[in-house]
N, C-alpha and C positions, 0 to 999 in steps of 0.2 A: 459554493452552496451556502445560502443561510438555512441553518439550524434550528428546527423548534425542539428541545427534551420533554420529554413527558417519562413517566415510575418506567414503564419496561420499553420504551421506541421513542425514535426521534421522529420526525420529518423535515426532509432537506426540500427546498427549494430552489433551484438554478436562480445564480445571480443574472442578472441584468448585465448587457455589453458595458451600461455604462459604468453601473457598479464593478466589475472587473475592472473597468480601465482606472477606478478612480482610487480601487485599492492600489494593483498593481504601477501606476503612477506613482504613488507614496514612495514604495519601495525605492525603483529605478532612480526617481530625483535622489532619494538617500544614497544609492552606491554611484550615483555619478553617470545613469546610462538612460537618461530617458529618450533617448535617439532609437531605444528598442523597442516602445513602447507599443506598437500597434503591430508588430512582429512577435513580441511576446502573446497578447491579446488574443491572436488569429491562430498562436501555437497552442495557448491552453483551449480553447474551442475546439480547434480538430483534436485535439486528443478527446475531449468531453465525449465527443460525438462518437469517435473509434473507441474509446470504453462502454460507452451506452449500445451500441450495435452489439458487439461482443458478448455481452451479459443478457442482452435484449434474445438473442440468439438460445440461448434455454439450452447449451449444453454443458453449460459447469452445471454443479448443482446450484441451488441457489440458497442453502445453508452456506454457503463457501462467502458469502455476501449480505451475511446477516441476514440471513430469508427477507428478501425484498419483497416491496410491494410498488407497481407502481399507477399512482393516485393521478387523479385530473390533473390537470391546469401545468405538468410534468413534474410534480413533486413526487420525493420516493420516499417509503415509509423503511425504517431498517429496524428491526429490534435492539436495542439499548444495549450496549457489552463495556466491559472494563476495556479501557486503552493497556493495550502492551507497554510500554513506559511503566505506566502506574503501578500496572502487577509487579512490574518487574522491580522498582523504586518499594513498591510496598513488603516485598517478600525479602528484598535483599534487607533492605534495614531491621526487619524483626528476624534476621536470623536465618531464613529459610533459603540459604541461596542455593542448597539442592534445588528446591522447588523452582526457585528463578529462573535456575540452567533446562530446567526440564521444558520452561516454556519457551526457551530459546531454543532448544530441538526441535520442538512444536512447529513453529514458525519459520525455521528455514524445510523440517518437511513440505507443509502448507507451498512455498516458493514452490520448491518439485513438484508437485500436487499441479502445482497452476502449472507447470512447463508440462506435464501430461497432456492437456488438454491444449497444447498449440498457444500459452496464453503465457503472457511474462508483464508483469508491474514493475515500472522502469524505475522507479524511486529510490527504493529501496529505505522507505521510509518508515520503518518498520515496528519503530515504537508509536509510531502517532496514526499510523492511516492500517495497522493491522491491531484486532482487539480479542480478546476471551470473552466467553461465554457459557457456562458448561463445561469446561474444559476443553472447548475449543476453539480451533483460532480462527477469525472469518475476515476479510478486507472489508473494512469500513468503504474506504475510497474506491471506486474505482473507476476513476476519471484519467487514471495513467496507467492503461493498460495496454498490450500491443499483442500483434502475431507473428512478430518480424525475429526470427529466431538470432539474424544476423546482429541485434540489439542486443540479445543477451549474451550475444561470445565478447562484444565491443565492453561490455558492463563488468565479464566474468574476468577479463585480462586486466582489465585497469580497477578491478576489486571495488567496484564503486561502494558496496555498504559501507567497508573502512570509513570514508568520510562523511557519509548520512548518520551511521550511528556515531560517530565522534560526539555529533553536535550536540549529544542529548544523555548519553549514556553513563552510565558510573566507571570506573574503571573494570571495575572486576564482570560486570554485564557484557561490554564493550569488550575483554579481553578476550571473553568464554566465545561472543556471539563469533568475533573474527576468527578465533582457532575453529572452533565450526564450519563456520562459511566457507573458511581453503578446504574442510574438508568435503563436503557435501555441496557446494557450487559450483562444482569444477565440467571444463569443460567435456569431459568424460559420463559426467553424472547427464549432461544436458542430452551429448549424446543417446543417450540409453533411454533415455524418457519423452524427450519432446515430441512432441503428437501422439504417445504408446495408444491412448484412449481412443484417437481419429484413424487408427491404422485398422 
């Protein structure tokens, strides 16, 4: 998406095939795989599309998504929120890592919340594509979302946060969030919740 900011909302506008290919190109020539290049292109697309149905579908809430709006020409309006990173980078350095930890509970509830609803965000990208607002945490992103439950036992065994929050987190954020996560991501907790809302 490119990004306009404005005081309290953004507005995103879906890139262009070519603009994706020309970002996602940069990348691949850099790690050496541009052989995957129109394979990746066609993966991020269907997923765009299976998050946009999903959401489009009007049974999460749509606070859960930064009360969306969605504007002509397929631009979506979302209200402005702190990035989780920030809060988290900003509370831990002044001291408050109670408060940090508390947003880190937030935000793996928010996960369970979404496995209520038959919905799982496969990223796990959690400082960057989930944000506060009020005191609450809503998905900025959601262009990687699924209903495929067999996705999140594959995600919950190979612990994929571990390595999405590696890339970004401080240590003591990153220690709290992963002791968390075994607790509260577990195959058990998935059990007990997934669809609870659609049943």
């Amino acid at each position: 998406m490119n990004v306009e900011y404005f005081d309290n909302y953004v507005v995103k506008t879906p890139k262009t095939v070519e603009e994706i290919r020309a970002t996602v190109s940069k990348y691949l020539n850099h790690i050496g795989k541009l052989d995957e290049l129109e394979n990746r292109v066609s993966y991020m697309q269907r997923d765009w599309e299976i998050g946009l149905e999903i959401v489009k579908r009007g049974h999460i809430p749509n606070s859960m998504f930064g009360y969306l709006e969605f504007l002509d020409g397929g631009k979506i309006k979302q209200r402005r929120v702190n990035v989780l990173q920030d809060v988290w980078e900003d509370m831990y350095n002044s001291g408050k890592q109670d408060a940090a930890r508390e947003i880190v509970d937030k935000s793996l509830d928010f996960i369970v919340e979404l496995w209520k609803y038959g919905v799982h965000e496969k990223t796990f990208k959690v400082g960057y594509e989930y944000g506060l607002m009020d005191g609450d945490i809503m998905l900025i992103d959601f262009g990687e979302l699924c209903e495929d439950r067999n996705v999140v036992i594959k995600e919950i065994n190979e612990k994929k946060w571990v390595g999405q929050m590696a890339k970004y987190s401080n240590s003591g954020i990153l220690d709290y969030f992963n002791e968390q996560a075994d607790k509260k991501l577990t195959l058990k907790v998935l059990e007990e919740n997934w669809g609870k809302y659609n049943r």
